[in-house]
N, C-alpha and C positions, 0 to 999 in steps of 0.2 A: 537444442535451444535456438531461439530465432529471434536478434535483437538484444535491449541491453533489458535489464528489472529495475522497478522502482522498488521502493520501499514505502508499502502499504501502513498506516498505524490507525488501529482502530481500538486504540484503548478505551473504556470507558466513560471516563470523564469526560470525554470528548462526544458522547451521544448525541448533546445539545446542539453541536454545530449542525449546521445548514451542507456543509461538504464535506468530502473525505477528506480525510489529513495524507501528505507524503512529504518524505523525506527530500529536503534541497540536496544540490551536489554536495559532496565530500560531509556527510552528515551534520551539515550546519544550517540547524532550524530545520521549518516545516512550513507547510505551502499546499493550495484548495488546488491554484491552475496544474495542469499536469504541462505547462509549458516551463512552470519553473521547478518542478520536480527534477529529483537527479537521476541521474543514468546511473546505474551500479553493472560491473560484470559479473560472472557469473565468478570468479575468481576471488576478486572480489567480498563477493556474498559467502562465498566458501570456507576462505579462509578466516572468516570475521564469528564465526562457530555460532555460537546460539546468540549472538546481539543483535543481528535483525529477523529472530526469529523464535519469538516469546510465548507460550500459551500463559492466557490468567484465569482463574475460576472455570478452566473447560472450555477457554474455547480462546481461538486465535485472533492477538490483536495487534502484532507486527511482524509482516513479512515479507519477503522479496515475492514481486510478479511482473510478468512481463508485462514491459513497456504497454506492445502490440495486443494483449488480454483485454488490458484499462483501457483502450482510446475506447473499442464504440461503445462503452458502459456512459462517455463523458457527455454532456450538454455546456451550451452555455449559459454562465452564471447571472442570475439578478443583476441588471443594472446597480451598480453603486456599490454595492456589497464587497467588492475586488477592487485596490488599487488601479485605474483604467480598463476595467470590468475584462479584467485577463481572463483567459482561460486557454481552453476547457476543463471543467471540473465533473466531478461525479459525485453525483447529490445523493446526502447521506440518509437512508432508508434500508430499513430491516430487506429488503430483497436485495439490492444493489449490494449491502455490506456481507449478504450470504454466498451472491454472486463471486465477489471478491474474494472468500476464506476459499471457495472452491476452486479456484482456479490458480491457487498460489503455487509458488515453484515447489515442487515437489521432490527434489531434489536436497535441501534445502529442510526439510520440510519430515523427510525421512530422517535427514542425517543430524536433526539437532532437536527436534519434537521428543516430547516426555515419551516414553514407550507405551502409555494407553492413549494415546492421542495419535500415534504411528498411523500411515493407511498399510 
């Protein structure tokens, strides 16, 4: 591993939005910039067992990934759209949000994924 993970959520109900959603530090809230995104370790993320890292209806919609994965997925955000048009973000689209399931810690991923979901 190389760097800290954020925590990816791309649940559903969340389609609508214009950005990916990630978890702030110490899981309070959530956040489009990946500058206010939190750093999670991998320890962390380990010992937290299957809470950030959920399948629903088939398919993955919250996971730890690296930091370093997400930056060059990110651009920056529409004018206005962000509190002082923070970012960078990663704009939400069926490729980008497939990019993302692919690339999730896998670790992670092995150790808390439903067994038909497993790689």
């Amino acid at each position: 591993m190389t760097g800290p993970l954020l925590i990816c959520d791309l649940r559903p109900e969340w389609n609508w939005r214009p950005y990916v959603t990630f978890w702030r530090p110490n899981n309070a809230n959530y956040a489009y910039p990946l500058a206010w995104a939190g750093d999670y370790t991998e320890a962390e993320v380990m010992a937290a067992g299957s809470y950030y890292t959920i399948f629903e209806g088939g398919s993955l919609i919250r996971f730890p990934i690296l930091r370093s994965l997400v930056e060059p997925l990110a651009v920056a955000p529409e004018p206005g759209h962000i509190d002082g048009d923070a970012g960078p973000v990663v704009r939400q689209n069926p490729i980008n949000c497939e990019m993302l399931r692919e690339l999730a810690y896998r670790p992670a991923i092995v150790a808390f994924a439903k067994l038909e979901f497993a790689p």
